[in-house]
RODORO-393796 format. One record per residue: residue number from 1; x, y, z of N, C-alpha, C in turn; residue in one letter. Coordinates in steps of 0.001 Angstrom, whole numbers, plus 500000, padded with zeros to 6 digits. Layout:
N
   num      n_u      n_v      n_w     ca_u     ca_v     ca_w      c_u      c_v      c_w   residuo
   NUM        X        Y        Z        X        Y        Z        X        Y        Z         A
...
***
This chain:
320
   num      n_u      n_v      n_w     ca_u     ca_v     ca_w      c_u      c_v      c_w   residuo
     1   504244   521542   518670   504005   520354   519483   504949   519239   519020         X
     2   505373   518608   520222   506419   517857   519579   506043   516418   518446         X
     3   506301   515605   517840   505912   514912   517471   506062   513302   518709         X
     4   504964   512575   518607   505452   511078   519413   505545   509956   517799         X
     5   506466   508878   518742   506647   507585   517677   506313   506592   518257         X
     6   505006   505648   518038   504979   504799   519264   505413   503796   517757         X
     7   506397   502647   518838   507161   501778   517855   506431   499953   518155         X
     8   505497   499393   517769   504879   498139   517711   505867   497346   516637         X
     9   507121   497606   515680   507575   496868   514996   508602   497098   514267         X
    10   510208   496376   515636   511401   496613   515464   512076   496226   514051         X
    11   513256   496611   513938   514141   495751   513098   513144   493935   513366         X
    12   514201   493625   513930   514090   492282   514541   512984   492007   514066         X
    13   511715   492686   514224   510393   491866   513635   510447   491321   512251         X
    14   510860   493013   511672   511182   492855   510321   511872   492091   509522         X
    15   513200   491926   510211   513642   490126   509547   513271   489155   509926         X
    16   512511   488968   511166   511770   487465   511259   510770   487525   509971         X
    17   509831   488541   510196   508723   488591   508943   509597   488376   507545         X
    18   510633   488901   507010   511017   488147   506028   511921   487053   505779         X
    19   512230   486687   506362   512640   485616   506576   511423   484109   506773         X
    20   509544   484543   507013   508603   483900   507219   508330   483798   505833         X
    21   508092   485300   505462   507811   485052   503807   508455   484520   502678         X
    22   509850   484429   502747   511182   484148   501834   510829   482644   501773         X
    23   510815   481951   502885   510963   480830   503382   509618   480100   502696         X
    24   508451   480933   502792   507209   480163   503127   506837   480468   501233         X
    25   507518   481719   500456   506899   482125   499471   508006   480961   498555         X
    26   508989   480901   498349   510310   480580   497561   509899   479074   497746         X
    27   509231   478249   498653   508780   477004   498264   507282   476259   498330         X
    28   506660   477213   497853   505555   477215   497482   505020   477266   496356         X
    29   504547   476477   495285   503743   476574   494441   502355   476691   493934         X
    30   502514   478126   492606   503631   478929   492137   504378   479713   493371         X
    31   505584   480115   493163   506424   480533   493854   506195   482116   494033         X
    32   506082   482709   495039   505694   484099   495357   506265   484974   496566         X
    33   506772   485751   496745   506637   487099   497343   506036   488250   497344         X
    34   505384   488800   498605   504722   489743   498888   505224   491117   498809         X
    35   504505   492092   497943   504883   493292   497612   505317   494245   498304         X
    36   505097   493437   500117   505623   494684   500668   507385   495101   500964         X
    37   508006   493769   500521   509609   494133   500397   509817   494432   499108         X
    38   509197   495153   498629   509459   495921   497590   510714   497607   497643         X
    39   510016   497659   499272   510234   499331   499538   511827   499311   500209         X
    40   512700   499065   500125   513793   499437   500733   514050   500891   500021         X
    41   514862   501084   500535   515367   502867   500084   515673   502533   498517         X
    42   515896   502028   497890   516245   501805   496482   514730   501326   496046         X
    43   513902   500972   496046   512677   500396   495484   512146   501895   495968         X
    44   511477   501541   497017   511041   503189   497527   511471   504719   496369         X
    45   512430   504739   496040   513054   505838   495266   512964   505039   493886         X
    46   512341   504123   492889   511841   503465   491952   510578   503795   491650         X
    47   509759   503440   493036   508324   503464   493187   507991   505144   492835         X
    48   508969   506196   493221   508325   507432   493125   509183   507832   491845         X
    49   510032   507362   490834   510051   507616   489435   508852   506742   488742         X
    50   508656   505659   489540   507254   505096   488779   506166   506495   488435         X
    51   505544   507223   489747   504486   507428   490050   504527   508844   488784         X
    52   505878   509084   488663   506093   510207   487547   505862   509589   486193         X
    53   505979   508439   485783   505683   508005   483882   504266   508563   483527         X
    54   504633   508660   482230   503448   509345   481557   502133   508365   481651         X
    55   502870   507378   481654   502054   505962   481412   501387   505280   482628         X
    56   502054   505848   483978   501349   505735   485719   500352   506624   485678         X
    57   499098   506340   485414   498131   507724   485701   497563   507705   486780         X
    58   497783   506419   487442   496849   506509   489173   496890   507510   490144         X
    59   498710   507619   490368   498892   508343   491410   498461   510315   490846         X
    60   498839   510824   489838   498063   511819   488922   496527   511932   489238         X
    61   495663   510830   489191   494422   511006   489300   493909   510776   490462         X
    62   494381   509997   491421   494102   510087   492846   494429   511464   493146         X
    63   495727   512743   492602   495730   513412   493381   494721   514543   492812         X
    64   494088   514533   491452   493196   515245   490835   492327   515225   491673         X
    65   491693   514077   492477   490093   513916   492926   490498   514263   494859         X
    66   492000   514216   495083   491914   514781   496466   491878   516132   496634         X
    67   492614   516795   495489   492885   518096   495421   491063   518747   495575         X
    68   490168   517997   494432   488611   518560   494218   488067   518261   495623         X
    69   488607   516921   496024   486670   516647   497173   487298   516599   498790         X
    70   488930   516830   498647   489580   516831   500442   488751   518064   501376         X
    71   488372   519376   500523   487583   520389   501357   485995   519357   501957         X
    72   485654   518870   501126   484467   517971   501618   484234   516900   502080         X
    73   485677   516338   502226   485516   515258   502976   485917   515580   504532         X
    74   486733   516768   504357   486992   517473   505742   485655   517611   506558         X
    75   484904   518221   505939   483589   518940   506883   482676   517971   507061         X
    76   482657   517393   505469   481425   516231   505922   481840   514950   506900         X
    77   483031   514721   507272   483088   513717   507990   482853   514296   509618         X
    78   483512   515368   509711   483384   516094   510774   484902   515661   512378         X
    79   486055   514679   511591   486781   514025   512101   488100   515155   512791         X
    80   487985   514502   514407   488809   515009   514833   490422   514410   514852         X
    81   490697   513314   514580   491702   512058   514546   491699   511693   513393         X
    82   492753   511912   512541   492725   511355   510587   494087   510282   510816         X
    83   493885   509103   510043   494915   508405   510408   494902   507641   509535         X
    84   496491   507717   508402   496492   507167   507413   497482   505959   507394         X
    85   497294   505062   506679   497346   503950   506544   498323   503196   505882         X
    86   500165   503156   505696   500379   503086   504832   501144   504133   504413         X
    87   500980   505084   504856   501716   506495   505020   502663   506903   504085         X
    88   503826   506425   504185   505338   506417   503939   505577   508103   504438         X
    89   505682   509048   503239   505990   510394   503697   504732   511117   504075         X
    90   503593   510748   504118   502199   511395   504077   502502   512329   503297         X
    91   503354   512272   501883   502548   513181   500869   501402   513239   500001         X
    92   500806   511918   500316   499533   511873   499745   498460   512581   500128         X
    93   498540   512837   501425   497681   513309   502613   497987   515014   502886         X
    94   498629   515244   502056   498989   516757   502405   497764   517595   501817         X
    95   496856   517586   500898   496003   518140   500758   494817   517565   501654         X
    96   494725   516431   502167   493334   516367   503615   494208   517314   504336         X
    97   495250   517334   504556   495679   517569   506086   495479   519215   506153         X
    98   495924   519905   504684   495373   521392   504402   494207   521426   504656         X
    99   493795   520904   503973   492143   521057   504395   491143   520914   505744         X
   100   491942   520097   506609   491661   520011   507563   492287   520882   508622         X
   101   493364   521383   508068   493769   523139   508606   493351   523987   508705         X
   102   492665   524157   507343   491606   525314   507305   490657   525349   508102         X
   103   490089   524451   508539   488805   524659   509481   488938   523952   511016         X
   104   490292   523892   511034   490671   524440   512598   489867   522470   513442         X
   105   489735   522088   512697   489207   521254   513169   490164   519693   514196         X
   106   491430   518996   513038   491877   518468   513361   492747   518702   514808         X
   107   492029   517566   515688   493199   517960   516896   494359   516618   516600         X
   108   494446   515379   515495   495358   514445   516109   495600   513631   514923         X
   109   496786   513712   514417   496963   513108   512560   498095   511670   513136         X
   110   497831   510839   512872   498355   509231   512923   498867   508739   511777         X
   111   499723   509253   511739   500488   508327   509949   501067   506911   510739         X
   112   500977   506205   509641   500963   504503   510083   501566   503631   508787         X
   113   502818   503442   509374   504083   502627   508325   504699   501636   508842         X
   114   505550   500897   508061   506291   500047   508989   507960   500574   508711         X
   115   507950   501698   508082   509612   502214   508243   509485   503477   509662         X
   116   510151   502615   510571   510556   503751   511767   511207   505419   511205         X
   117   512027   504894   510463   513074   506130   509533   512480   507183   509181         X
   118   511015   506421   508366   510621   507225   507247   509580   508118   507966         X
   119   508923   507280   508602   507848   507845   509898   508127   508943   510810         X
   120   509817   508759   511360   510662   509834   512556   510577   511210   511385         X
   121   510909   510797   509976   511659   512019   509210   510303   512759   508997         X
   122   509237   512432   508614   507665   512825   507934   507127   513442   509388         X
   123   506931   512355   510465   506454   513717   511866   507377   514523   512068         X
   124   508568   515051   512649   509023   515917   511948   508416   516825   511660         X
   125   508086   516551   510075   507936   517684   509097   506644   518257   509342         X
   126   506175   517834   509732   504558   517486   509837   503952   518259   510967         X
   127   504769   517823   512173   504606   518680   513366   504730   519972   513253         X
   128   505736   520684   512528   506445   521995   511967   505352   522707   511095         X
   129   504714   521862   510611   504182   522619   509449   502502   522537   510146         X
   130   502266   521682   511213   500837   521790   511523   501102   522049   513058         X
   131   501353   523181   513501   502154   523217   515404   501052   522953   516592         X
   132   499372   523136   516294   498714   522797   516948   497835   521194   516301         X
   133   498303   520478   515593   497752   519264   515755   499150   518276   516372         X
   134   498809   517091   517090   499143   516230   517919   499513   515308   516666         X
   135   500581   515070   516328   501512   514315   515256   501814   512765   516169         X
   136   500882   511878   515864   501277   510224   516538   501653   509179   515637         X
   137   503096   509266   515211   502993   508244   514313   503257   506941   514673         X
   138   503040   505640   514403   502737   504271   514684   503604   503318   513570         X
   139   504799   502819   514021   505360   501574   513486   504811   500997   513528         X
   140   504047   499920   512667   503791   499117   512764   503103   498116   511583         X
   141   502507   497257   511688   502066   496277   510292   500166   496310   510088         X
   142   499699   497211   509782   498079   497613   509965   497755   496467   509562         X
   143   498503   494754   508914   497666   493685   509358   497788   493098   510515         X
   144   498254   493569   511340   498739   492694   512720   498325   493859   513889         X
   145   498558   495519   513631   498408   496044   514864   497425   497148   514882         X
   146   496118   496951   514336   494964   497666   514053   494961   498141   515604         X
   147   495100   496974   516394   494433   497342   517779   495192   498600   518413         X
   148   496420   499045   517670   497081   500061   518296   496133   501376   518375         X
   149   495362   501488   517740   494735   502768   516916   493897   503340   518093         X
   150   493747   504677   518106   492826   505374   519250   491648   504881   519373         X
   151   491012   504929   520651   489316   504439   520433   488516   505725   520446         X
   152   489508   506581   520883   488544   508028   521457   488517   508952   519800         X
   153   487392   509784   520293   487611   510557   519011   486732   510544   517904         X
   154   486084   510828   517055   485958   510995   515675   486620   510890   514583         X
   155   486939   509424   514152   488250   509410   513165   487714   509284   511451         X
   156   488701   509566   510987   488903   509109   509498   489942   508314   509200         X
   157   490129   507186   508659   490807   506052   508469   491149   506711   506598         X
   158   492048   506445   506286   492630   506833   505132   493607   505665   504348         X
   159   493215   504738   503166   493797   503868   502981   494029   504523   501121         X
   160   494847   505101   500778   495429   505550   499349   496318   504841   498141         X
   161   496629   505731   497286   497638   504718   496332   496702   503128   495945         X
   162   495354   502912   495899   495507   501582   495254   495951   500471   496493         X
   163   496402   500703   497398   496916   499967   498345   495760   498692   498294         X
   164   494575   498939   498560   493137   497544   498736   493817   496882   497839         X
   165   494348   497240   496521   494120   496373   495205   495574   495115   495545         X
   166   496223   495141   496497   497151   494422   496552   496980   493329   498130         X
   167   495607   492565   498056   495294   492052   498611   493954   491144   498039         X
   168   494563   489811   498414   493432   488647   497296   492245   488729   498235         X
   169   490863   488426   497617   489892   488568   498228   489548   487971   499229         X
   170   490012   487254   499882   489684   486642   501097   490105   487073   502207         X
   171   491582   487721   501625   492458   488764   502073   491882   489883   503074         X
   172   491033   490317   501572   490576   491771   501564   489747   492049   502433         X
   173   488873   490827   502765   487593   491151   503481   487962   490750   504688         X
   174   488574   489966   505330   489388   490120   506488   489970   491123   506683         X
   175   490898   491928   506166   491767   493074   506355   490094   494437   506555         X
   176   489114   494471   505362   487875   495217   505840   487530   495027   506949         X
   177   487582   493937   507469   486486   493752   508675   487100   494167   509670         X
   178   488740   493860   509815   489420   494217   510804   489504   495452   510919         X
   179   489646   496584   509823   488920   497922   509994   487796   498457   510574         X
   180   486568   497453   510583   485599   497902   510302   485558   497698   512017         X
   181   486191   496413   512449   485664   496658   513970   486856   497531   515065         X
   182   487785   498711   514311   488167   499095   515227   487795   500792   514936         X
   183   486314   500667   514296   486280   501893   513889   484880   502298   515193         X
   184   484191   503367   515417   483096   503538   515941   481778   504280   515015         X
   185   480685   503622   515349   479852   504061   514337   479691   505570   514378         X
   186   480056   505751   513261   480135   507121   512102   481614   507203   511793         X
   187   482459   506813   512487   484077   507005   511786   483780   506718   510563         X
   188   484878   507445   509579   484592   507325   507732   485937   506485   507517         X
   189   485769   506246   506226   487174   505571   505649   486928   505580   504515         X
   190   488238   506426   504036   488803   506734   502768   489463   506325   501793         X
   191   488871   505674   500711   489639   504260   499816   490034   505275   498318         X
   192   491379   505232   497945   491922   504969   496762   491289   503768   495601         X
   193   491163   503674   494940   490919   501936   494371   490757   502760   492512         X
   194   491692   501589   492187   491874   501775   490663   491117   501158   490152         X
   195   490471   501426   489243   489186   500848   488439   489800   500009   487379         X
   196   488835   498738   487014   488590   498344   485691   488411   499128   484809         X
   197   489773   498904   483692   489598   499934   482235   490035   498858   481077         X
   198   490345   499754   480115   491256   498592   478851   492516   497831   479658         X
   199   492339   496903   479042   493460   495819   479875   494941   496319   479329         X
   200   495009   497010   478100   496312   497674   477242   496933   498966   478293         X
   201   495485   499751   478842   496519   500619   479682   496436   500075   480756         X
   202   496368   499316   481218   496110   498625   482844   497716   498205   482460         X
   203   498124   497322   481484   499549   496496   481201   500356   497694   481078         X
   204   500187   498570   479958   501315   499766   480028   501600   500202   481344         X
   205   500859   500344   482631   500983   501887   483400   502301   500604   484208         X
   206   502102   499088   484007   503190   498517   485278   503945   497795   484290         X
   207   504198   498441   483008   505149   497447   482367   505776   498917   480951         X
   208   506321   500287   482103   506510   500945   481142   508047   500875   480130         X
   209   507893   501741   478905   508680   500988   477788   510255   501784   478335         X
   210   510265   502536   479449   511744   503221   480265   512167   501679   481063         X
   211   511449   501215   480975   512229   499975   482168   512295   500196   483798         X
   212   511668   500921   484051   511320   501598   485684   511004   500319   486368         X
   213   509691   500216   486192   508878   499415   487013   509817   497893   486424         X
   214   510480   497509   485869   511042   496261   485875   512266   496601   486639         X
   215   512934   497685   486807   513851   497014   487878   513456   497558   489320         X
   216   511979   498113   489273   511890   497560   490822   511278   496692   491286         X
   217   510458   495819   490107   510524   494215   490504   511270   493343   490323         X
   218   512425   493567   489946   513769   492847   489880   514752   493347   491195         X
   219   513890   494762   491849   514863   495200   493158   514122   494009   494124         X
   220   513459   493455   494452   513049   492535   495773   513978   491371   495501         X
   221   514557   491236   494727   515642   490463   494750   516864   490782   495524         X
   222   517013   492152   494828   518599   492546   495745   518077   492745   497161         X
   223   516904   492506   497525   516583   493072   499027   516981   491362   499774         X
   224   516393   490775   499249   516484   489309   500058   517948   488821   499538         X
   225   518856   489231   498650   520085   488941   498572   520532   489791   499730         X
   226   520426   491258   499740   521430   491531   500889   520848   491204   502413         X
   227   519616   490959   502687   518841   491032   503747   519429   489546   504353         X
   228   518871   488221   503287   519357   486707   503921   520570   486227   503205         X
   229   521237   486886   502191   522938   486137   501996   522291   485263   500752         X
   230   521618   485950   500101   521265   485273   498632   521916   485341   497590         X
   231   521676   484422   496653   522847   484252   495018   521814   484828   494391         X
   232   520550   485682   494267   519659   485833   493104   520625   486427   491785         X
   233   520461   486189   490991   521110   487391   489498   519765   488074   489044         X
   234   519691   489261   489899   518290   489807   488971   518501   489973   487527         X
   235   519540   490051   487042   519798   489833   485348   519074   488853   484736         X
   236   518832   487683   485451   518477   486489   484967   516801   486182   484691         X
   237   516097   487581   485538   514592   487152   485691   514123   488611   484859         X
   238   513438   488068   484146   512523   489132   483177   511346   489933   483680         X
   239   511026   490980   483624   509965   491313   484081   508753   491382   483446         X
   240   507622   490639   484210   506375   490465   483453   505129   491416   484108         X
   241   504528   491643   483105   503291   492185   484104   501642   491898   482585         X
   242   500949   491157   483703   499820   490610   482779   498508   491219   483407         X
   243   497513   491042   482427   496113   491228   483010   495286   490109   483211         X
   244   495138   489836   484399   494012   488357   484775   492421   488715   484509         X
   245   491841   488357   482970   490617   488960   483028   489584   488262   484210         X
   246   489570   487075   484730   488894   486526   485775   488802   486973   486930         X
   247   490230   487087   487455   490577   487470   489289   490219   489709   488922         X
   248   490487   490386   487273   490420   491368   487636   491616   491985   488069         X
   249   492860   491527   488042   493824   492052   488599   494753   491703   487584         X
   250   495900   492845   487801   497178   492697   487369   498073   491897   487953         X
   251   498913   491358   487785   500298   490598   488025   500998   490620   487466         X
   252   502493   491064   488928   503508   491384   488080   504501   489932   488968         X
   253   505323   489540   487755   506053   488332   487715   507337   488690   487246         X
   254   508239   487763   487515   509781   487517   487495   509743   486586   486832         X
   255   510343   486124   485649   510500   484436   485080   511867   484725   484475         X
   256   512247   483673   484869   513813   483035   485195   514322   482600   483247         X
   257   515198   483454   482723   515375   483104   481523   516028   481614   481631         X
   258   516175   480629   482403   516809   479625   482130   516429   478346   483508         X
   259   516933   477570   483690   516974   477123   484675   518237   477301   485666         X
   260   517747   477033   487233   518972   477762   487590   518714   477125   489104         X
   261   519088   477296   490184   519303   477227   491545   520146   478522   492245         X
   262   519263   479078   493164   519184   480112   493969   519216   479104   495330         X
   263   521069   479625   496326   520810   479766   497074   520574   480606   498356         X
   264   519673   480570   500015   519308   481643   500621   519998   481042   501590         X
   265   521693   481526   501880   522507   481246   502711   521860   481158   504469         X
   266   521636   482262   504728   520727   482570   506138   519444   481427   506291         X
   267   519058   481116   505137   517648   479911   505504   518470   478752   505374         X
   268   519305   478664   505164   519745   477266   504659   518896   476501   503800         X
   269   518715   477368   502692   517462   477389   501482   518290   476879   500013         X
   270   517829   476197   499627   518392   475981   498365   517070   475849   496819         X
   271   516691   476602   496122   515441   476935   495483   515892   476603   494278         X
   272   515106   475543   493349   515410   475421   492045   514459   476179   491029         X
   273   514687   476583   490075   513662   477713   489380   513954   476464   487709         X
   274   512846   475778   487546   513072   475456   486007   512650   476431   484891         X
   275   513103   476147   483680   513284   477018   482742   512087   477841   482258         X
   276   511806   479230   482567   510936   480418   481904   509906   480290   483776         X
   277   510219   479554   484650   509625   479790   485636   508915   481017   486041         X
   278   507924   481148   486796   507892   482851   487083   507440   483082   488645         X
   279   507939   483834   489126   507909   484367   490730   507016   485269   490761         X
   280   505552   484709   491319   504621   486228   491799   505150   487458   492678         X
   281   505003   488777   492226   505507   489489   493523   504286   490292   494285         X
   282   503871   490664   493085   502251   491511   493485   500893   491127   492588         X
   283   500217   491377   493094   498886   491640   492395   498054   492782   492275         X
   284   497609   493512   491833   496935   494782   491622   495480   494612   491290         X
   285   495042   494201   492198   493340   494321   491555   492850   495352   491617         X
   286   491881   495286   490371   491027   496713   490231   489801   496571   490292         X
   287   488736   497702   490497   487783   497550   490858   486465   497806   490322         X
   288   485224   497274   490714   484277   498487   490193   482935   498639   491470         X
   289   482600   499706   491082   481821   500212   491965   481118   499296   493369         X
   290   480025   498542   492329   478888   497784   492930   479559   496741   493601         X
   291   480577   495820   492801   480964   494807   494033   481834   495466   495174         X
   292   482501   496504   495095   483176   497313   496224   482185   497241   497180         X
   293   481302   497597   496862   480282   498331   497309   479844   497507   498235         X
   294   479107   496056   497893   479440   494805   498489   480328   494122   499549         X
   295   481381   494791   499168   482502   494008   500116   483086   494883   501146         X
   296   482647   496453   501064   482404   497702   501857   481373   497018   503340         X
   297   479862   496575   502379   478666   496696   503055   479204   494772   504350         X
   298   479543   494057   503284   479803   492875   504330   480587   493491   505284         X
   299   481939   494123   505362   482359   494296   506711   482134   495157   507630         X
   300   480550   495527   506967   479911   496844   507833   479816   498459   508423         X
   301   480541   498165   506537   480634   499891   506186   479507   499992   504890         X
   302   479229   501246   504953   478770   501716   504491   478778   502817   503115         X
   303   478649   502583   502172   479104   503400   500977   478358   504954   501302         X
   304   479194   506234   500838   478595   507472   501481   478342   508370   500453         X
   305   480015   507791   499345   480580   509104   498528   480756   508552   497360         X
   306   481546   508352   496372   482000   508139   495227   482377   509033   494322         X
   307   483356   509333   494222   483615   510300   493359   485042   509571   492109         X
   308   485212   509706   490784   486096   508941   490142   485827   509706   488662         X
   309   487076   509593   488509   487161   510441   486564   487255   509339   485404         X
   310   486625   508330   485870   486402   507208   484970   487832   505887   484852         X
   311   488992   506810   485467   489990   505642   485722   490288   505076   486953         X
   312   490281   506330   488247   490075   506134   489109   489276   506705   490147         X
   313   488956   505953   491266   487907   506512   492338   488534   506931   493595         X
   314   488036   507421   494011   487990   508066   495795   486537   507681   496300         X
   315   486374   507166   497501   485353   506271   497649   485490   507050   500013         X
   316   484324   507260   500062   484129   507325   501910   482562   506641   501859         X
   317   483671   505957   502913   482256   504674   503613   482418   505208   504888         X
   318   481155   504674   505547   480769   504569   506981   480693   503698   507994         X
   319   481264   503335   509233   481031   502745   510217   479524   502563   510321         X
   320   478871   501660   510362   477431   501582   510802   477189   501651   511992         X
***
């Protein structure tokens, strides 16, 4: 079956949107960018030597607990439409999607990204390797185009990798709710979420001693240098990554060994950074059960499952 691409979000969007954030993050205090220009083909190919350190155990243990409970989340959800969230290659999803092979069930798999590229190359593969399910993949920004999503059907919503944890709580429960109302009661949804542990390996797994994960938070620099005609010297910004015992989350930061001025030729931006400054790029919050559980139940899901090896969880809630 062939694969479709329905496209909700061109080029063109994509540099207005950064060009909103560059603009709106670079003079704002503290000064910040959002993790999702992280991924150009050079970060993207960072992010997956990340997911290999000895010292990254998330993506390892997310795939421990899909490999054990994907046969049971297959049957018990009973979903004819699986549609993941975030996608990139849907290799995360290759053991639901087996599993949902086996029992003949899936008629319609929705991977959902905002790289057209990466999306065309993965259905594709996807179509080939599954010839009777209906391969729909969706450009687009799952905070802006939820409404694209099927209404028909029996779905499973699939959100992996930790992805929740990179959204502040006010964030979060908006982004839940907006799930929650394009789901129909009994659709499931499938959460990744990295737990609260020692704050020592929480700092090691995004601040390992190879230098990985610092130059791909030093790569969102070269992205908005080549993207808007920027002077950044990622040489110049150090990579930090701390544990916020209050907010619960990690942050990873850029601070400027000196003082300096960055300019963003295309904004007609001129940004002063004083000395040891630091640039938010992400946040990683982690979780635990009961308030999940909470912030599941406000946007009117329902906790079903829980399953977790003490670092991390796999979690299916319910549409009420």
């Amino acid at each position: 079956m062939k694969p479709a691409v329905e496209v909700h979000l061109t080029p063109d969007d994509l540099a207005e949107a950064l060009r909103h954030d560059v603009t709106t993050g670079l003079t704002a205090v503290p000064k910040e960018l959002p993790p999702k220009w992280f991924y150009d083909d050079r970060g993207s190919a960072l992010f997956e030597a990340i997911t290999r350190l000895p010292s990254y155990y998330l993506t390892r243990a997310e795939h421990a607990l899909l490999q054990e409970h994907a046969p049971f989340v297959a049957g018990f959800t009973g979903a004819d439409t699986f549609i993941e969230l975030g996608s990139g290659t849907s290799e995360k999803t290759r053991l639901l999607l087996e599993a949902f092979d086996e029992r003949r069930q899936l008629r319609r798999f929705l991977p959902f990204d905002v790289s057209e590229s990466t999306l065309r190359q993965a259905a594709i593969h996807l179509a080939r390797r599954y010839p009777t399910v209906e391969v729909h993949a969706v450009v687009g920004d799952f905070e802006r185009h939820l409404g694209c999503l099927p209404e028909d059907g029996r779905k499973l919503l699939a959100i992996l990798g930790s992805t929740l944890g990179n959204f502040e709580p006010k964030a979060r429960a908006h982004f839940l709710a907006s799930l929650a109302a394009v789901m129909e009661p009994g659709d499931a949804l499938l959460l990744g979420t990295d737990l609260v542990k020692d704050p020592a390996r929480l700092v090691a797994a995004y601040d390992d001693p190879e230098g990985v994960t610092a130059e791909f938070n030093r790569n969102v620099l070269g992205v908005v240098n080549r993207a808007l005609h920027a002077d950044f010297d990622p040489a110049r910004f150090d990579h930090v990554a701390l544990w916020d015992p209050q907010a619960e989350w990690i942050e990873m930061r850029l601070a400027t060994e000196r003082a300096q001025e960055v300019r963003v030729a295309d904004l007609d931006l001129v940004v002063a950074f004083a000395e040891a400054e630091e640039l938010r790029t992400e946040i990683s919050a982690k979780f635990r059960r009961e308030p999940l559980t909470d912030e599941l139940a406000e946007a009117g899901l329902a906790l079903g499952r829980w399953w977790s090896d003490g670092d991390f969880a796999l979690s299916l809630s319910f549409r009420e």
